[in-house]
N, C-alpha and C positions, 0 to 999 in steps of 0.2 A: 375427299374421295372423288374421284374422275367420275363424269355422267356417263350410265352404260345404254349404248344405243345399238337397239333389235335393227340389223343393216338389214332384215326383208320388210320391216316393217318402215322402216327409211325408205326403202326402193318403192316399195308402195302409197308411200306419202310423195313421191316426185312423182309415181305415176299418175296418181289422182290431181297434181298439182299441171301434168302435161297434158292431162283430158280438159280440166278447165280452162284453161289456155287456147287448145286447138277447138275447142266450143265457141270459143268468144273470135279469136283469128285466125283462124285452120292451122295445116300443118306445119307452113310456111314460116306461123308466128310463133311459132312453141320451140326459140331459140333456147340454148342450155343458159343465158342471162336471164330473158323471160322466167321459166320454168322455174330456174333456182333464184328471182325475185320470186313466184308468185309462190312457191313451197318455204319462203321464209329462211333458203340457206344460203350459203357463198355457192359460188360455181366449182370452188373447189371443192367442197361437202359432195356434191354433184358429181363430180368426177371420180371420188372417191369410190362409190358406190357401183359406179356404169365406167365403159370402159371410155365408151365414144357417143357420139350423139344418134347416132343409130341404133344404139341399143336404149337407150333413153325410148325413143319412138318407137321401139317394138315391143320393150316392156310395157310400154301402155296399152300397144295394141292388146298384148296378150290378157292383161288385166280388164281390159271391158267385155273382151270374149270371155272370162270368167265372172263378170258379173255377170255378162246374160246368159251362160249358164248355169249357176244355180238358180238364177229363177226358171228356166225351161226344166231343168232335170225330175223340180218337182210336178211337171207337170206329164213328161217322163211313167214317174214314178205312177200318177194318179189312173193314166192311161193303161198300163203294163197291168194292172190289179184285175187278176183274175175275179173280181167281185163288180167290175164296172158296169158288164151288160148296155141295158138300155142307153147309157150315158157315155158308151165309148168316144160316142159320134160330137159329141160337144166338148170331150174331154180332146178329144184331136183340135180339132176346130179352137178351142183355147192354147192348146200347147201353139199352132200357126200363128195365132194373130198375136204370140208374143214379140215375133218380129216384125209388128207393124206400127207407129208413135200413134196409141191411144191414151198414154197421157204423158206428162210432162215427163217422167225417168224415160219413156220409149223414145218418145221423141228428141230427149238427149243425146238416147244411144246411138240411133240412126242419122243422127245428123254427124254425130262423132265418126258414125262407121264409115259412112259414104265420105268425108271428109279425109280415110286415112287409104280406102282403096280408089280413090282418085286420086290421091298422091303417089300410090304406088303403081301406078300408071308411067310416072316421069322419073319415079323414083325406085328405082333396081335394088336397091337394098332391102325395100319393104315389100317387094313383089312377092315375095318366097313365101311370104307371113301373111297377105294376103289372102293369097290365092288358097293358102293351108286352111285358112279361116273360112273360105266359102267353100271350100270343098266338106269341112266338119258339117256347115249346114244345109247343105247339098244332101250331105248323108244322113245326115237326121230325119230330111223331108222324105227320102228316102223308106226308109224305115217305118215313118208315120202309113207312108202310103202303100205299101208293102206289106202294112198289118191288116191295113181297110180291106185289100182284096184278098189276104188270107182269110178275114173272117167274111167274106162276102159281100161287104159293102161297098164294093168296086168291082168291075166287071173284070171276068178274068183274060182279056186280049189288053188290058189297059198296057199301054206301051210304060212300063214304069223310071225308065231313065228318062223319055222326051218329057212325060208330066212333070216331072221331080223339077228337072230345069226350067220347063213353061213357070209350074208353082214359083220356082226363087226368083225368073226376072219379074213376075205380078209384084209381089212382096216388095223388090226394088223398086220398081217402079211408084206404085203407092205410096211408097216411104217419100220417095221424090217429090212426089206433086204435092206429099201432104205437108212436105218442109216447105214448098216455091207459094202455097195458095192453104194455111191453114184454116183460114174460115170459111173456104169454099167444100175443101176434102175435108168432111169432119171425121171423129171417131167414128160413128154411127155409118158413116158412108164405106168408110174403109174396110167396115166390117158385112156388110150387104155385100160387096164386093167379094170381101175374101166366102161368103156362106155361098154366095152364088156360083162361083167358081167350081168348088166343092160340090156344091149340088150337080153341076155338068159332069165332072169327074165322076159322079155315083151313076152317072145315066137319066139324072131328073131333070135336064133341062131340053 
């Protein structure tokens, strides 16, 4: 009897096989030979599944933004609970610092992300998917910070589009220095950073 193979579950084992890849050589090195050596299949298995190698690289993209959102959503979820009170304010402040590498899965991520929107810089096919992908967490920061000053823990002039984008290039930026100098940006630093920030935002600094 012929072996039956789940093709999302295939597509998702090449995507996981082209994040490892672009971790270790960036974009550059996550040929559809690479890939389909490092996922264990022919090129043609590869091919089967994805039409071109641009869809290869965009499923992946789309796939890491899926993993770092099920981790955010639950945190989403913890924040929205009308039961949170007191704990709103840390429960934000954790849902943010989930885009920051304070530990090794984060700092895969970010090195993964910035690795795929620098390429889509030179590379016009991934720009669309990019830019879609910060714009989701654009809107997210959005939202976070649009509840703080509904519930009054931000002042109400707070300009909320300039913040929103100030917050996401910190975040980038952080994530950068903490990939170029990890033993100088540590977790601990990154996170003073992102409380203090926040704290200006509320009017406490």
């Amino acid at each position: 009897m012929p072996k039956i193979v789940d093709p999302e579950a295939r597509r998702r084992a090449v995507a996981e096989a082209v994040l490892r890849v672009v971790g270790r050589e960036g974009v550059a090195g996550a040929s559809l030979r690479n890939v389909a050596e490092e996922a264990g299949l022919a090129i043609g298995s590869v091919r089967h599944y994805f039409s071109d190698h641009d869809e290869v690289l965009i499923f992946a993209m789309r796939e890491l933004n899926a993993r770092i959102e099920r981790r955010v959503w639950g945190h989403v979820e913890r924040l929205l609970d009308p039961e949170a009170g007191d704990e709103r304010r840390a429960r934000a402040e954790e849902l943010i610092a989930e885009f920051l590498p304070l530990d090794a899965e984060r700092r895969e991520e970010g090195m993964l992300w910035q690795a795929f929107t620098t390429a889509a810089r030179t590379r016009p096919e991934l720009r669309p998917h990019a830019v879609e992908l910060e714009s989701g967490l654009r809107a997210l920061l959005l939202r976070v910070l649009g509840g703080a000053q509904e519930a009054g823990a931000m002042p109400d002039d707070l300009d909320l589009e300039l913040e929103t984008l100030r917050l996401s290039a910190l975040l980038d930026g952080l994530t950068l220095q903490a990939a170029l100098e990890p033993e100088r940006i540590t977790p601990d630093m990154l996170r003073n950073v992102l409380r203090r920030h926040l704290e200006t935002l509320r009017g406490e600094g």
